[in-house]
C-alpha positions as CSV (number, residue, x, y, z in Angstrom):
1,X,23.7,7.5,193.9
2,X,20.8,9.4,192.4
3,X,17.7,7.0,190.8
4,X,19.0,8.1,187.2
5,X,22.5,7.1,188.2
6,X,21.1,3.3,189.7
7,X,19.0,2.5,186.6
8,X,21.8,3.2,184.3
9,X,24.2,1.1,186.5
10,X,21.0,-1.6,186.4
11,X,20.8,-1.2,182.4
12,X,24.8,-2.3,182.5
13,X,24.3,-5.3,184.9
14,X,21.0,-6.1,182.1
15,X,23.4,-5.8,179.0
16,X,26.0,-7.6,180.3
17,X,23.9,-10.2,181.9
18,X,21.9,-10.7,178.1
19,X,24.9,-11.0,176.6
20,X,26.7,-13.6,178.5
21,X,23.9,-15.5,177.8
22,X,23.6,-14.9,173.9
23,X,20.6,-12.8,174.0
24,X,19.5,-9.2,172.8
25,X,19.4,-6.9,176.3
26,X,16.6,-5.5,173.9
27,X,14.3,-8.4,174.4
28,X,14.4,-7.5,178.4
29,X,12.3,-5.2,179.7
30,X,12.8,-3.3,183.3
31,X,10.3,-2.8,185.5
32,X,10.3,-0.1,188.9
33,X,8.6,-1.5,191.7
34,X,7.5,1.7,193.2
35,X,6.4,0.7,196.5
36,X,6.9,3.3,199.2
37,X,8.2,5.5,197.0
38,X,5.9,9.2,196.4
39,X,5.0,10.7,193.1
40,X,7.8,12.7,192.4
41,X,10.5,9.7,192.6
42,X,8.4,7.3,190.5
43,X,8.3,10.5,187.8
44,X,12.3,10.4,188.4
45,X,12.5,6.6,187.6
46,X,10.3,6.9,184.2
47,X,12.5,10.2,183.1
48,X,15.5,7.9,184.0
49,X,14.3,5.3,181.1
50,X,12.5,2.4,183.3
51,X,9.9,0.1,180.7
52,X,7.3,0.0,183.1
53,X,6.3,0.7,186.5
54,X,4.6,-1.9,189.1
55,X,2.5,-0.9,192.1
56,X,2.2,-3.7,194.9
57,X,-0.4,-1.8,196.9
58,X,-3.7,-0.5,195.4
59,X,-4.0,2.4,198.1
60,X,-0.4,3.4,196.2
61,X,-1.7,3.1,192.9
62,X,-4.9,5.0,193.5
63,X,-3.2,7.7,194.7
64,X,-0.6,8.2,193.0
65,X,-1.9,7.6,189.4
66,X,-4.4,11.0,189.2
67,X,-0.4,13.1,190.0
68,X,0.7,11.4,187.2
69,X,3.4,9.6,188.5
70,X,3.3,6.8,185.8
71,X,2.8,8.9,182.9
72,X,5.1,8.4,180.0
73,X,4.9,4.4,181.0
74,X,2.8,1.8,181.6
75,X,1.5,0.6,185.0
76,X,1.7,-2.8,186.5
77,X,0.3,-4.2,188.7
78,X,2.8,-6.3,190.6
79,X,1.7,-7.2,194.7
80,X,-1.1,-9.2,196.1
81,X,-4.8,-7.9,195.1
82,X,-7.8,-8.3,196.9
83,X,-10.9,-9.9,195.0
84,X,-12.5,-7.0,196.8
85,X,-9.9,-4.2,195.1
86,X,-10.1,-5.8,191.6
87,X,-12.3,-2.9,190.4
88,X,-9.5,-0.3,191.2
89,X,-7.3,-1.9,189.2
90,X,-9.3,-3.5,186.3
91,X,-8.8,-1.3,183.6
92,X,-6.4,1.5,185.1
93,X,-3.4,-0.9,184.6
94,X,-1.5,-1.9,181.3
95,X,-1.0,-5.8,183.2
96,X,-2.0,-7.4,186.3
97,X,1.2,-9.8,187.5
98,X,0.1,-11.1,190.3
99,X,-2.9,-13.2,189.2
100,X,-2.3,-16.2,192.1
101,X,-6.0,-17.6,192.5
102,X,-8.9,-18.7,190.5
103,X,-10.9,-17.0,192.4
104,X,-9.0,-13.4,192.0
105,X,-9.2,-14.6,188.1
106,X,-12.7,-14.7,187.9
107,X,-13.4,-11.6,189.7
108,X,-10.9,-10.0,187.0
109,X,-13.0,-11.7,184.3
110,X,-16.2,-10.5,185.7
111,X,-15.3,-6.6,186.1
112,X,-13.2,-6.3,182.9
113,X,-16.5,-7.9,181.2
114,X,-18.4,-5.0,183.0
115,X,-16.3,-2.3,181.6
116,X,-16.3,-3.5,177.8
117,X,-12.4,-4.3,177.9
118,X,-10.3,-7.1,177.9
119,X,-7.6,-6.9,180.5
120,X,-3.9,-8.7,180.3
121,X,-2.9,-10.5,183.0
122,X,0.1,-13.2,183.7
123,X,-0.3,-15.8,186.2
124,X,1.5,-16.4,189.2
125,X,3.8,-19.1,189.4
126,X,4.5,-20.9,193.0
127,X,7.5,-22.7,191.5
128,X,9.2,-23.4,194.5
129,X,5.8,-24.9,195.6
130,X,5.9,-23.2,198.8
131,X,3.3,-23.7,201.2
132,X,3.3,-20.2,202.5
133,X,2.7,-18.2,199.3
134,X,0.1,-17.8,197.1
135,X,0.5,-18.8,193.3
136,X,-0.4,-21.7,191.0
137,X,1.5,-24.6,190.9
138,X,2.8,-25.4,187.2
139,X,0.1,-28.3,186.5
140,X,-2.5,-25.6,187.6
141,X,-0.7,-23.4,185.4
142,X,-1.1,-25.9,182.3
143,X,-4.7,-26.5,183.3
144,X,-5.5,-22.9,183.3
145,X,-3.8,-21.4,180.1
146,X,-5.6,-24.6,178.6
147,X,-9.0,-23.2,179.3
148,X,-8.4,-19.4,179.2
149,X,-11.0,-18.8,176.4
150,X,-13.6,-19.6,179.1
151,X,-12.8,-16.1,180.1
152,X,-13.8,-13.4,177.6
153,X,-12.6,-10.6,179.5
154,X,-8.5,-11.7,180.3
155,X,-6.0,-12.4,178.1
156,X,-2.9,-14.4,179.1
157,X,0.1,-12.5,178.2
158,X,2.8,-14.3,180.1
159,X,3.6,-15.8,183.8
160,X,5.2,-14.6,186.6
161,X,7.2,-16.1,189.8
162,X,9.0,-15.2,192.8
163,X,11.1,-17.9,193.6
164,X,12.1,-18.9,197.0
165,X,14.6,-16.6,199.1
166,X,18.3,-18.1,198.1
167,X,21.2,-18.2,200.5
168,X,23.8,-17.7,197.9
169,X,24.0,-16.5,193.8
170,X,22.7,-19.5,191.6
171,X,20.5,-20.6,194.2
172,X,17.6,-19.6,192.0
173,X,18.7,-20.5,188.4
174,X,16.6,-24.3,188.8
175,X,13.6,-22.3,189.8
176,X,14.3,-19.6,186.6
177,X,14.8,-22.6,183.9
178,X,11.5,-24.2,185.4
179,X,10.1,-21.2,184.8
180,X,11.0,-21.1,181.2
181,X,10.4,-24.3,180.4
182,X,6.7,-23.6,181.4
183,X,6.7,-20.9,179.6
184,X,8.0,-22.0,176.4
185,X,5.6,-25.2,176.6
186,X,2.4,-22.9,177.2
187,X,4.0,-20.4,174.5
188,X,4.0,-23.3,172.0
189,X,0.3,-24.0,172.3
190,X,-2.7,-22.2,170.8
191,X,-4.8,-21.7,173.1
192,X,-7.8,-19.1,173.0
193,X,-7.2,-15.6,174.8
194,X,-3.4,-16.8,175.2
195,X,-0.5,-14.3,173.2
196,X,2.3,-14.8,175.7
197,X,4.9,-12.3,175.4
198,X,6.1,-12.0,179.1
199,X,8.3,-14.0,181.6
200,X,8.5,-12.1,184.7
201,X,11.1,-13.1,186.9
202,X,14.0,-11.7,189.0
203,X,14.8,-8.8,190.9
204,X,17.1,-6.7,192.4
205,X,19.2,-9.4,193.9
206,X,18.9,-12.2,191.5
207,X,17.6,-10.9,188.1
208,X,21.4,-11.3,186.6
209,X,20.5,-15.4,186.8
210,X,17.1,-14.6,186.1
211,X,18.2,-13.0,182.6
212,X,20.6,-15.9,182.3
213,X,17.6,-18.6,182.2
214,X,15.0,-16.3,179.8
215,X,13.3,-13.6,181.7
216,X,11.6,-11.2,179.6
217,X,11.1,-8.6,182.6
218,X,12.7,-8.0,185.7
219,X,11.1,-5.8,188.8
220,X,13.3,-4.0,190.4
221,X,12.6,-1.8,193.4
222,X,15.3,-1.6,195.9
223,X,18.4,-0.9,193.6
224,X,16.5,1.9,191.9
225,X,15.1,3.7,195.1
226,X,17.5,2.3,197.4
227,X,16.2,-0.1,201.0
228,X,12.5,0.6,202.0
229,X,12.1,1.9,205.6
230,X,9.3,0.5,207.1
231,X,6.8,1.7,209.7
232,X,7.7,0.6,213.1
C-alpha cells in the first residue's frame, strides 16, 4: 500500500477507535514519525493529511527541514535530545515531546530565553516506571508542572509517554488511563506557563487503546512508511 493509502486506512482505525469510545475523532490528532524516511516521503505523508510530523533524530531534522519536507505542517520533535543539540531544535520546532530530564529542561529554558521566544514542550512520562528509560515519574511530573513559571522561556502544553512493550492488545490500557488521570489532574490546575492541550500517547501498535483511554495525539511511524531497515 502506498503512504496515502496507510494514513487513510490509519484515519479509519482513529474514527472508529474515537467512536467506540464516545469521543469526536476530531479531537485526535495524527502524528508521522518520520525517522528513516528521506524528504520526498515525509512530503508524501503531509500531502496525504498527517497533523504533524515528529523527528526523533536532530541530524534528520536538520537536514531535512531546509528541503522542505515538513512544510504545510508542524514539526515535532519526538526522540531523545541531547542538552548539547537543544540549540538545533529550540525554535525550529512547533513542540518538543520528549522533554525526560530537568536538566534537558533547563537547557531548553536557557536557549529559548536567548532567542526572545517561548518554546512548548510536554514532558515525558515514565509511567511504567521503568528503570531503563528516561522520563519523569508522575510525582516528578506534579512537582514540575507545579513550578513551570520558574521557566520563562517553556510553556507546558501537555505530556507524553511510551508505555512499556505489551505482550498482547490491552496490555497497555492501565498505563493509558494513568496517563490521563495525570493529565486531567495537572489540566485542572492553574499553574503559570501551563495551557495543556496535548496527551501524547500510542502508536502504531497500540494507539486504538490509547484513543480508547484519552489520547489527544498518536505518533505513528511504521504503519505509515511501513518497517524501518536498519543499518547492519
Amino acid at each position: 500500500m502506498s503512504i496515502a493509502e496507510n494514513v487513510a486506512a490509519i484515519r479509519a482505525r482513529m474514527d472508529a477507535a474515537a467512536r467506540a469510545a464516545g469521543r469526536d475523532p476530531a479531537e485526535i490528532l495524527l502524528c508521522a514519525a518520520t525517522k528513516m524516511n528521506d524528504a520526498d516521503r515525509v512530503k508524501e505523508a503531509v500531502a496525504a493529511g498527517v497533523d504533524c510530523c515528529g523527528e526523533n533524530r536532530v541530524q534528520e531534522l536538520v537536514l531535512k527541514q531546509p528541503l522542505g519536507a515538513y512544510e504545510g505542517r508542524p514539526v515535532h520533535f519526538i526522540g531523545h535530545l541531547q542538552t548539547n543539540k537543544v540549540n538545533k531544535v529550540v525554535g525550529k520546532v512547533a513542540l518538543i515531546q520528549s522533554v525526560d530530564r530537568q536538566e534537558l529542561l533547563e537547557a531548553v529554558n536557557k536557549a529559548a530565553l536567548r532567542l526572545g521566544l517561548v518554546q512548548d514542550i510536554l514532558l515525558e512520562v515514565n509511567i511504567g516506571e521503568e528503570p531503563q528509560k528516561g522520563g519523569f515519574t508522575p510525582e516528578q511530573t506534579l512537582a514540575l508542572a507545579a513550578r513551570m513559571g520558574a521557566w520563562p522561556g517553556l510553556r507546558l502544553r501537555g505530556l507524553m509517554a511510551i508505555p512499556p512493550i505489551s505482550e498482547k492488545k490491552g496490555d497497555n490500557c492501565k498505563y493509558f488511563a494513568k496517563m490521563r488521570n495525570l493529565y486531567i489532574d495537572i489540566a485542572g490546575k492553574k499553574y503559570d506557563n501551563v495551557s495543556m492541550v496535548c496527551l501524547s500517547m500510542g502508536m502504531s501498535d497500540d494507539f486504538e487503546d490509547a484513543i480508547a483511554e484519552g489520547s489527544t495525539m498518536i505518533r505513528v511511524g511504521t504503519a505509515i512508511f511501513g518497517a524501518r531497515h536498519y543499518p547492519a
